[in-house]
C-alpha positions as CSV (number, residue, x, y, z in Angstrom):
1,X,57.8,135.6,-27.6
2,X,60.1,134.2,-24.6
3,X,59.6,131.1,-23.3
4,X,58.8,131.5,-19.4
5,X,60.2,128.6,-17.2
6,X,57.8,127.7,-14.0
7,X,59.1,125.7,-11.2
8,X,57.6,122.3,-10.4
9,X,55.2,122.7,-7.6
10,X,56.7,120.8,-4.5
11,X,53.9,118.2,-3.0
12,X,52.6,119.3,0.0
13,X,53.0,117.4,3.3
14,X,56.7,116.8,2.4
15,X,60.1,117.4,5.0
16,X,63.5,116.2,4.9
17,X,64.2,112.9,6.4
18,X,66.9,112.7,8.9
19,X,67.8,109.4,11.0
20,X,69.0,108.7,14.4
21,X,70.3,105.4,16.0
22,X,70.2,105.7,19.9
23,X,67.0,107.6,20.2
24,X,64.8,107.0,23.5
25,X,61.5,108.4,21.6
26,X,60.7,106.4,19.0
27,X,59.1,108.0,15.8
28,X,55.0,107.9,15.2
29,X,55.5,108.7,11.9
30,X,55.2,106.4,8.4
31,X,57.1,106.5,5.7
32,X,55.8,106.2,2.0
33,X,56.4,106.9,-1.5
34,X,60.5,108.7,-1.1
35,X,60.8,111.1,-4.0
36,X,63.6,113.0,-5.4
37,X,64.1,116.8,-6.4
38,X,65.7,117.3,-9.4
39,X,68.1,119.9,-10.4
40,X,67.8,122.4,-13.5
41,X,69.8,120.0,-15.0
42,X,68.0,117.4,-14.2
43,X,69.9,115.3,-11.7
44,X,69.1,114.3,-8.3
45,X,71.5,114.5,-5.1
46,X,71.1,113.0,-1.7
47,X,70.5,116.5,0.1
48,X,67.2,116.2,-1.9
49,X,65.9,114.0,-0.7
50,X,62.5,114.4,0.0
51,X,59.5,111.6,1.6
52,X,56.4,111.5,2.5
53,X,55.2,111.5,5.8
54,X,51.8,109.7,6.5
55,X,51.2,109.4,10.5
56,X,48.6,106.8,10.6
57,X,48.3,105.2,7.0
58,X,46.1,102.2,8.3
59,X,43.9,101.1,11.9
60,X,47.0,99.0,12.1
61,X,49.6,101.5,12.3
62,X,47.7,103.2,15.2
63,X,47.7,99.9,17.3
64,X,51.2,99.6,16.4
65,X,51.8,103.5,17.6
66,X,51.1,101.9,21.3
67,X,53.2,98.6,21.0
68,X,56.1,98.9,19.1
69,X,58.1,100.3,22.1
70,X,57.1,97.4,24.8
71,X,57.5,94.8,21.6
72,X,60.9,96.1,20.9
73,X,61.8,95.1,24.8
74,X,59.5,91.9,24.9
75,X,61.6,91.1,21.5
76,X,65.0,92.3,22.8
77,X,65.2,90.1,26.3
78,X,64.0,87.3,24.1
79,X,66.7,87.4,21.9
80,X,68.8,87.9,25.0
81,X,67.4,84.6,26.4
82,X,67.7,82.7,23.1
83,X,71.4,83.1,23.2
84,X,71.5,83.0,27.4
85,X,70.0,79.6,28.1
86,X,70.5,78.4,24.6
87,X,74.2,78.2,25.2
88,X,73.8,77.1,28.7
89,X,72.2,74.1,27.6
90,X,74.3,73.4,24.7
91,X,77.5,73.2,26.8
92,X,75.7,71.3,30.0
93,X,73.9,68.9,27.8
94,X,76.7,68.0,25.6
95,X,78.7,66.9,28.4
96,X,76.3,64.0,29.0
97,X,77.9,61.3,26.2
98,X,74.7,60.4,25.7
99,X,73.2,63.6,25.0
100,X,76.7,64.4,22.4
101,X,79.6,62.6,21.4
102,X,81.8,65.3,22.5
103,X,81.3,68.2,24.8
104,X,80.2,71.1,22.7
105,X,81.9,74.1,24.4
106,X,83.0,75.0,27.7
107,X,82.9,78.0,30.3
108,X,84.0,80.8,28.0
109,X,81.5,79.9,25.2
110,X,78.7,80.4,28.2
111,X,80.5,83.9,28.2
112,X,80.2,84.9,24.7
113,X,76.7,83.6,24.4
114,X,75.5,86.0,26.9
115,X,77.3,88.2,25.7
116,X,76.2,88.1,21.7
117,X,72.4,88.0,23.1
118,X,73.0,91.0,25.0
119,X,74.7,92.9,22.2
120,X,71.7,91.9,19.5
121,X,69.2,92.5,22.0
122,X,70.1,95.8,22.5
123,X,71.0,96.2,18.6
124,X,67.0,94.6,17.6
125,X,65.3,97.5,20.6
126,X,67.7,100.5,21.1
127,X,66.5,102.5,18.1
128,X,62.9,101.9,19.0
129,X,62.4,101.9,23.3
130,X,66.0,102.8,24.4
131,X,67.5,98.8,24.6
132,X,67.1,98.3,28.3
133,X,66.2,94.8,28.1
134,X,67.1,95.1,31.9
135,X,64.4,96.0,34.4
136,X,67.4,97.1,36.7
137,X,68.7,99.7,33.7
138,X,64.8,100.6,33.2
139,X,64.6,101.9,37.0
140,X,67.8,103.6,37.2
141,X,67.4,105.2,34.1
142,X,63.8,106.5,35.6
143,X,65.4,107.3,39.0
144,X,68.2,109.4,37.0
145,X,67.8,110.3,32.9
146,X,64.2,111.5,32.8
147,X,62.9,107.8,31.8
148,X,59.2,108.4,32.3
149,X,58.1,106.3,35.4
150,X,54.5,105.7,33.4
151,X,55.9,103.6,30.9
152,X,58.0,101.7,33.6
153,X,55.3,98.8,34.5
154,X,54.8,97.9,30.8
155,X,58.7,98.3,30.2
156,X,59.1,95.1,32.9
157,X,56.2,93.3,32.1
158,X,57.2,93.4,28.6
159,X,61.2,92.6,29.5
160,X,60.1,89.4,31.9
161,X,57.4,87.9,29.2
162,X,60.2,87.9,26.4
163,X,62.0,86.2,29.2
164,X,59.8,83.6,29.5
165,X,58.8,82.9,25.4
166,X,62.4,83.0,25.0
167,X,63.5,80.4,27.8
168,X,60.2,78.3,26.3
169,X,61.8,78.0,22.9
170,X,64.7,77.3,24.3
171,X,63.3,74.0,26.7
172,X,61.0,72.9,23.5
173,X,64.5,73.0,21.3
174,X,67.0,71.1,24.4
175,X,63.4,68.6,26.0
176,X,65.1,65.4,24.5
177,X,68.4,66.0,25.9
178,X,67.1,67.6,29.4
179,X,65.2,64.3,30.0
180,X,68.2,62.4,29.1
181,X,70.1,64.0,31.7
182,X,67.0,63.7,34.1
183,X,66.4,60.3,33.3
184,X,62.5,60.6,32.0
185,X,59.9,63.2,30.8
186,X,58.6,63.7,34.4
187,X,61.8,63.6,36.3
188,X,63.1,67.2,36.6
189,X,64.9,68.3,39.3
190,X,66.0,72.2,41.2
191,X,68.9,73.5,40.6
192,X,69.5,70.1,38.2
193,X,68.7,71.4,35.2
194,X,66.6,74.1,36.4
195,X,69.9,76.0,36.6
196,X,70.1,76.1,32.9
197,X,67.7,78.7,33.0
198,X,67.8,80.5,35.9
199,X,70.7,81.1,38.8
200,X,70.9,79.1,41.0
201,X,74.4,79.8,43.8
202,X,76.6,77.3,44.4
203,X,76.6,76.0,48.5
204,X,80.5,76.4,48.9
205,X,81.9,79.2,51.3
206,X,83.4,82.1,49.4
207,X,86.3,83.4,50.4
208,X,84.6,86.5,52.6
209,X,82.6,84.0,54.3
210,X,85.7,81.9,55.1
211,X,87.3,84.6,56.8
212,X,84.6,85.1,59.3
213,X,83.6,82.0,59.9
214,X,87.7,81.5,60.4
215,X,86.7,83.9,63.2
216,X,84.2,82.0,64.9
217,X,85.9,78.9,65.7
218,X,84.5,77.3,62.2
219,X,80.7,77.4,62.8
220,X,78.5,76.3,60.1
221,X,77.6,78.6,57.4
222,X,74.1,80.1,58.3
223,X,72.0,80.3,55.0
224,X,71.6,84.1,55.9
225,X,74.9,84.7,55.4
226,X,75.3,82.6,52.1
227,X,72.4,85.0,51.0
228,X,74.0,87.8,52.2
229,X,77.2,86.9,50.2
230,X,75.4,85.9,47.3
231,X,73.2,89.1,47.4
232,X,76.4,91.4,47.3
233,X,77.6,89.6,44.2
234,X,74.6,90.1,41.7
235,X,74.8,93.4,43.7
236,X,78.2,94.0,42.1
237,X,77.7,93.3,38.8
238,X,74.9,95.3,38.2
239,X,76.9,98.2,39.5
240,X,79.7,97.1,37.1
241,X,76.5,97.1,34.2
242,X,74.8,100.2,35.1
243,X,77.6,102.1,35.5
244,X,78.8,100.9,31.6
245,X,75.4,102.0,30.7
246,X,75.4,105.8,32.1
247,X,79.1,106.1,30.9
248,X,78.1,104.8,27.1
249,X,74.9,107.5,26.8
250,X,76.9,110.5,28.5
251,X,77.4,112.6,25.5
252,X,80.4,114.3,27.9
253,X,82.3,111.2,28.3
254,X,83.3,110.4,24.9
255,X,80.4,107.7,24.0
256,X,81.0,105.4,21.3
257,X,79.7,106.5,17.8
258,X,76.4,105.4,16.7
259,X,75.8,101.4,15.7
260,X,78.6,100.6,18.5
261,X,76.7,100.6,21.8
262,X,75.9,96.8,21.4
263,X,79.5,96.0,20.6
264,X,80.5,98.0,23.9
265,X,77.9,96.1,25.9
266,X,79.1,92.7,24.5
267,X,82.4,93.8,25.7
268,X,81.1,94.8,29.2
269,X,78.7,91.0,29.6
270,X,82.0,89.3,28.2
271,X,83.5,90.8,30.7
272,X,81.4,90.4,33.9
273,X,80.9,86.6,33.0
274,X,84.7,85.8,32.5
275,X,85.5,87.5,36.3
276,X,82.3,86.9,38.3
277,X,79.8,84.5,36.6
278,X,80.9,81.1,38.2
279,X,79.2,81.0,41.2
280,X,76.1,82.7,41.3
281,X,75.9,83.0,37.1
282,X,76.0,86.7,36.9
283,X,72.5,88.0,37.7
284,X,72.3,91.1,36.8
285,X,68.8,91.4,34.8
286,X,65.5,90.8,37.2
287,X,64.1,89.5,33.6
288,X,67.0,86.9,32.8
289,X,66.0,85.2,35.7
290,X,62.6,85.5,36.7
291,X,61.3,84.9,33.2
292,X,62.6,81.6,32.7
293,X,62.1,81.2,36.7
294,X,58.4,81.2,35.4
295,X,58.7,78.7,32.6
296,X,60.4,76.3,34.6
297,X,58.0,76.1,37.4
298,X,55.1,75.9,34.5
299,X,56.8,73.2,32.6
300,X,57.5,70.5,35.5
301,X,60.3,71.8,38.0
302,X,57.1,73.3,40.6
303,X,57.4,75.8,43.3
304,X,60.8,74.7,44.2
305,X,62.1,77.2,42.0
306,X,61.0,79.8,44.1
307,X,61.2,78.1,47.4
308,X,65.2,77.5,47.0
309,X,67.1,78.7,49.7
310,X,64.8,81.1,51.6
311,X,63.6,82.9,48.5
312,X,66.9,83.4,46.8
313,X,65.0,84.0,43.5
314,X,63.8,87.4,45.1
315,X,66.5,88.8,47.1
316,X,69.0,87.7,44.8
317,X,68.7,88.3,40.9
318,X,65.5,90.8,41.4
319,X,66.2,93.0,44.4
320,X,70.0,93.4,44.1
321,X,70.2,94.0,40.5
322,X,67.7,97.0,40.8
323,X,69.8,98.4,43.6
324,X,72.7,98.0,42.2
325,X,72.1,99.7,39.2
326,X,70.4,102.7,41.3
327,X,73.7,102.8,43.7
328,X,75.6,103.1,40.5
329,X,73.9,105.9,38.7
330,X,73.6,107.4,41.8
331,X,77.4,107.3,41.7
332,X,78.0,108.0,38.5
333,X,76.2,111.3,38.9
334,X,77.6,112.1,41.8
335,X,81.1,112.3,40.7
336,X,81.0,112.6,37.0
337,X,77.8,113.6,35.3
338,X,77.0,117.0,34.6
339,X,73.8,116.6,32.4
340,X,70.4,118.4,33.4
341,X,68.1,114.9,33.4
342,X,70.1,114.2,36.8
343,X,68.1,115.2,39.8
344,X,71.7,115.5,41.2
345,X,71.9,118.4,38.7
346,X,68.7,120.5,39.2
347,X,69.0,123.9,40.3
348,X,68.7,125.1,43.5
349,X,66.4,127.4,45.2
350,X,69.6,129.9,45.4
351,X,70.6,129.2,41.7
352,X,67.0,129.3,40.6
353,X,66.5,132.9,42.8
354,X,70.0,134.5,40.9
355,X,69.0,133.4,37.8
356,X,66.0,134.8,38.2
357,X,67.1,138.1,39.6
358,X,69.3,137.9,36.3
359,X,66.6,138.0,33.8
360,X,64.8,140.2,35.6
361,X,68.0,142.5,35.2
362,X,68.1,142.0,31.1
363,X,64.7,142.5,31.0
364,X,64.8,146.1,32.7
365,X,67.1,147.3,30.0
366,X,66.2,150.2,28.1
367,X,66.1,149.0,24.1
368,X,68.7,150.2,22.2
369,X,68.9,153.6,20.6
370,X,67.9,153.2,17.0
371,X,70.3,155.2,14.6
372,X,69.3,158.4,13.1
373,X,69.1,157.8,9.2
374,X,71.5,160.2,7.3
375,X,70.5,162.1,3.7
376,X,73.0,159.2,2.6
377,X,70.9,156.5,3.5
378,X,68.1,157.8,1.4
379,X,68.0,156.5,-2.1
C-alpha cells in the first residue's frame, strides 16, 4: 500500500506581510502570532513568511484606530520642542555664571538642536501620519498632494498641543535657572526669557530697511515696516522648508531611500538656522511657536506674549509660514512636478474631451477574429 502525502492545511485569514517606511495611510490592521511555512524538507525561508492579521483584537485597538495618526503628530512636535527650547535654554541659561560655571554651548549648538528634534520628530510620526509636525507642511500638502482637508483641523490642533506639553517639560526641567536669570519665581519678563520658547525679532534695522530709510533722510523705523521685514523672513524660510519637503517625496526627483528623510530634513533645519535664524529665530512652524507661546502666557509671562509688537505672534511665525510653504509648492509644481495629486496637473476639459473620444474609439473596435481550429489541433 503507498503512503499518500497530504499537504498541511494553510490557516485561514493569513497574507504576506510587506512593510513600508514613508507611508501617508497608516495601517488599521494588527499583527499577531507570525508563523512560518515550512518546505518539504522542512526548512523555513523568509519569502514564507506568513502572519496573522486581526483588525480589531481588543475595544482598545478601535480607540486607537482613530488616534494614533493625530498622536504620532501631537508626539512628533513634542519631541521637536524637547530638543527646540531645550537647547535654547541650555545655551542662554548657562551663560548666567550663576546658573553654570561655564557657558554650555553657543549659536551653532541652538542649530543642531533644532535640527536633531526635527529629524526624530519626523523619524517618531512619518510612518504613522506622514511627519508634518508643521501646520505650514500640513496645508500645503492639502492645497497640493491630495492631503485630505478633513483631517487638517485635528492635524494642527494635535501639532500645537505637543507644542505646548513639550515647551511645559521643558520650563518644569530649566524653572530654577530661569528664575535665576529673572531674579525670583514671579519676575518673568517678554522677550526676557520668553524668547527661549518662542520668537521674538530683534529691534535693529536689517539691511533692506537701512536702504530705504537711507532714502528718506533717516526717519525712524515705523513698526510696520520692522513687521513687514520680519514677516518676509519667516516667509523665506518656510519657502526654503517646503520646498525641501515636495522635492524629498517627489518620487521623480530622485528622493532619498527609505529611513533617510529625517537625516535630509536635519540637513535642511541645520541649514536654515546657520544662514537665517539670528534675528527672528527661524519661524517656520505655526506650532513651534504658538505652542509654547501658550505655555508661556499660562505659566507667568501674561498677554504680553501676544501683545508684542502689534501682534507679531500672528503675522509673523503663524501667517507667513503657512504662506510660504503654499507659495513654494505652488512653485515647485509649477516648474517641476509632474505627479497627478497636483491640481496644477489635472486634466483639462480639452485633454479630458480627447481622451474620451479615445476610448470611445477602442471601444468601437470589432473583436478580434478567433482562429479557425485545424484537424491538427484536435487531439
Amino acid at each position: 500500500m503507498s503512503e499518500t502525502k497530504i499537504a498541511a492545511p494553510t490557516a485561514p485569514h493569513h497574507r504576506r506581510l510587506s512593510f513600508k517606511f514613508w507611508n501617508d495611510k497608516a495601517s488599521t490592521e494588527h499583527v499577531e502570532n507570525p508563523m512560518l511555512n515550512e518546505t518539504a524538507s522542512g526548512s523555513t525561508t523568509v519569502d514564507d513568511l506568513l502572519v496573522h492579521y486581526t483588525r480589531y483584537p481588543n475595544k482598545w485597538s478601535r480607540v486607537r484606530e482613530l488616534l494614533r495618526e493625530p498622536a504620532a503628530e501631537f508626539f512628533g512636535v513634542m519631541i521637536l520642542i524637547f530638543f527646540g527650547t531645550g537647547v535654547d535654554c541650555q545655551v542662554v541659561l548657562s551663560a548666567n555664571t550663576n546658573v553654570a560655571p561655564t557657558p554650555k554651548g553657543d549659536y551653532l549648538s541652538i542649530s543642531f538642536g533644532w535640527a536633531v528634534g526635527t529629524a526624530l520628530g519626523v523619524w517618531v510620526s512619518s510612518g504613522i501620519s506622514g511627519g508634518h509636525i508643521n501646520p505650514a507642511v500640513t496645508i500645503a500638502l492639502a492645497a497640493f498632494r491630495g492631503f485630505p482637508w478633513r483631517k487638517v483641523p485635528i492635524y494642527i490642533f494635535a501639532q500645537i498641543m505637543g507644542g505646548v506639553c513639550g515647551a511645559g517639560i521643558i520650563y518644569a526641567n530649566y524653572i530654577h535657572a530661569i528664575d535665576i536669570v529673572e531674579g525670583g519665581r514671579h519676575i518673568r519678563t517678554v522677550p526676557g526669557t520668553a524668547s527661549l520658547f518662542s520668537t521674538y525679532a530683534l529691534d535693529y534695522m536689517t539691511s533692506v530697511s537701512c536702504f530705504w530709510d537711507e532714502a528718506s533722510s533717516r526717519r525712524p523705523l515705523a513698526a510696520w515696516d520692522l513687521l513687514a521685514d520680519h514677516i518676509g523672513r519667516q516667509f523665506v524660510g518656510t519657502f526654503a522648508l517646503v520646498m525641501v519637503v515636495c522635492a524629498l517625496n517627489d518620487r521623480n526627483n530622485g528622493p532619498p531611500p527609505p529611513g533617510l528623510v529625517p537625516l535630509a530634513l536635519f540637513i535642511t533645519i541645520l541649514g536654515i538656522g546657520a544662514a537665517l535664524g539670528m534675528q527672528t529665530g527661524y519661524a517656520i512652524n505655526p506650532a513651534r511657536d504658538l505652542g509654547p507661546r501658550l505655555l508661556t502666557a499660562m505659566v507667568g509671562y501674561g498677554k504680553a506674549v501676544f501683545t508684542f509688537r502689534h501682534q507679531y505672534w500672528l503675522w509673523c511665525p503663524v501667517i507667513a509660514p503657512i504662506v510660504g510653504g503654499l507659495i513654494a509648492a505652488l512653485v515647485y509644481d509649477i516648474f517641476i512636478y509632474v505627479g497627478g495629486e497636483s491640481p496644477l496637473n489635472r486634466p483639462s476639459k480639452i485633454a479630458r474631451i480627447h481622451h474620451e473620444r479615445a476610448r470611445n474609439a477602442e471601444r468601437g473596435k470589432p473583436p478580434a477574429a478567433i482562429p479557425e481550429a485545424s484537424d491538427q489541433d484536435i487531439v
